[in-house]
N, C-alpha and C positions, 0 to 999 in steps of 0.2 A: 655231678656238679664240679668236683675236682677237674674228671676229664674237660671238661667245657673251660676253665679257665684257661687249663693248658693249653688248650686251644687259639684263647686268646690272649695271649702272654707273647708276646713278642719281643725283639731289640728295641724298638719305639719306646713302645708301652711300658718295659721295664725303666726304662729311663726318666719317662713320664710319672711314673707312681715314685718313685726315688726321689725324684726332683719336687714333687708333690708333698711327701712329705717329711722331707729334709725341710723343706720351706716353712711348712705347717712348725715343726718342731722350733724352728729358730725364730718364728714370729710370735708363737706364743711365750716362750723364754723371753723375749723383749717386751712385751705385754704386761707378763706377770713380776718383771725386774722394777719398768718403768713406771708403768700405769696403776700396779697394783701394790707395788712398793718391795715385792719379796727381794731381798740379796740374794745371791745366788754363790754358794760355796766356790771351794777351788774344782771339785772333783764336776758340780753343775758348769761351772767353764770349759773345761776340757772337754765335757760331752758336748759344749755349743761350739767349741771350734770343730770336733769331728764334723756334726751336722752342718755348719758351713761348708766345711770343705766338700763335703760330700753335697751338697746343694751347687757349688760350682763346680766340680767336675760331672755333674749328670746333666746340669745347661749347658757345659761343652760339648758331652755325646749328643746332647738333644740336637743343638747345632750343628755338629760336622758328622752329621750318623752314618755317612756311610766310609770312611775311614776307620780301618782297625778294631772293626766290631770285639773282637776278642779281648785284644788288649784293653779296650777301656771297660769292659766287666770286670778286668783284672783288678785294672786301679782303682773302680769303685768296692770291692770286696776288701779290699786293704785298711778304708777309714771306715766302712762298716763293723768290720772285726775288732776296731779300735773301738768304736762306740759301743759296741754289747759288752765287749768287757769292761770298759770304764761305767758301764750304766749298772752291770749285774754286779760289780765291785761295789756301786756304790748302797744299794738296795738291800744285800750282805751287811755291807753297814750300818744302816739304817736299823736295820733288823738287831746289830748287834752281835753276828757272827761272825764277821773280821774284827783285827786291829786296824785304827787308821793309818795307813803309813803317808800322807799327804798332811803336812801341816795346815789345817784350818784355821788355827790360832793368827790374833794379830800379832804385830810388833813388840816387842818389850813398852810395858808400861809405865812409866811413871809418874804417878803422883804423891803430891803433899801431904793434901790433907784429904779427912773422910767426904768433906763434900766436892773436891774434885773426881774423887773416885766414883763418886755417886752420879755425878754428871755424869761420867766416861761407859757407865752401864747403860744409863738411859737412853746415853744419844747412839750408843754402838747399836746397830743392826746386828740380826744374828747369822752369822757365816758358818755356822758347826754343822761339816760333810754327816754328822750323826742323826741329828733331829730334824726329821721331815715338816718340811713349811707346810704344806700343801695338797690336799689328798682332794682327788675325783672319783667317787663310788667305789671310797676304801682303797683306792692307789695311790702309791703314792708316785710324786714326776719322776723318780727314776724307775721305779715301776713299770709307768707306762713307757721310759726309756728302752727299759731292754725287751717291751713286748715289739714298741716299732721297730726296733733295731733287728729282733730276732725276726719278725715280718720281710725282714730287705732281706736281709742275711740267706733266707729259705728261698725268697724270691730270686736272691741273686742267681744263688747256686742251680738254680732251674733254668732259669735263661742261659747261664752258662752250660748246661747239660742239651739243652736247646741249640744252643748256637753252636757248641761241637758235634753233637746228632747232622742236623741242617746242614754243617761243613764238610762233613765226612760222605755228605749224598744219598744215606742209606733212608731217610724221610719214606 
């Protein structure tokens, strides 16, 4: 089964599953922000800027695929790398085995009186990189962040072993 994918695992196709689920990741974060109402920490932004970036540079290669096959594995491997570790950083935490070093907290506070403070709890959404919103069959989303991430990541680094096999002419 392994050999068979390798098989079909191409420069294309790599680009296609990347861009696949780069897309998938960042439309469901807008889903679950917008439509379902979850805030999304600092440490959950940073992993949706990766996934964007990583979403427009894999519709670039998709686009100009036959230009610098190499170099743009490169560039994609780079905000991948970013993503699995901002994702397993944060899962760590969650878990409660880091310190946070990413401020989550808001602004300085101030209020008056006990019922302005009492507003300021209710109407705050919760933004804390610590306490997981949202669990799919016991994952939690950064969970399933560094399982997709570590998915590209392996991916990547195959097509890259691929495309220098392939270039070197020894196929």
């Amino acid at each position: 089964m392994y050999s068979y994918l390798i098989n079909k695992l191409n420069y294309k196709n790599f680009f296609t599953i990347t861009f696949c689920v780069s897309i998938i990741s960042v439309l469901s974060s807008f889903i679950l922000e917008h439509v379902m109402g979850y805030a999304p920490c600092k440490i959950c932004l940073y992993q949706r800027y990766g996934w964007v970036t990583l979403s427009v540079l894999s519709m670039y290669a998709i686009l100009f695929n036959e230009r610098v096959k190499f170099t743009k594995i490169i560039f994609l491997i780079i905000p991948i790398f970013f993503i699995v570790f901002i994702s397993f950083y944060h899962s760590l935490l969650e878990m409660g085995l880091v310190s946070n070093y990413f401020s989550c907290q808001t602004k300085n506070i101030e209020t008056k009186t006990i019922e302005d403070l009492d507003k300021l709890i209710r109407d705050t959404k919760n933004t804390n990189c610590e306490i997981s919103k949202f669990n799919i069959f016991g994952l939690t989303l950064a969970n399933i962040g560094v399982i997709f991430s570590m998915f590209l990541l392996i991916l990547s680094l195959i097509t890259l072993k691929l495309e220098l096999f392939n270039h070197n002419g020894k196929k």
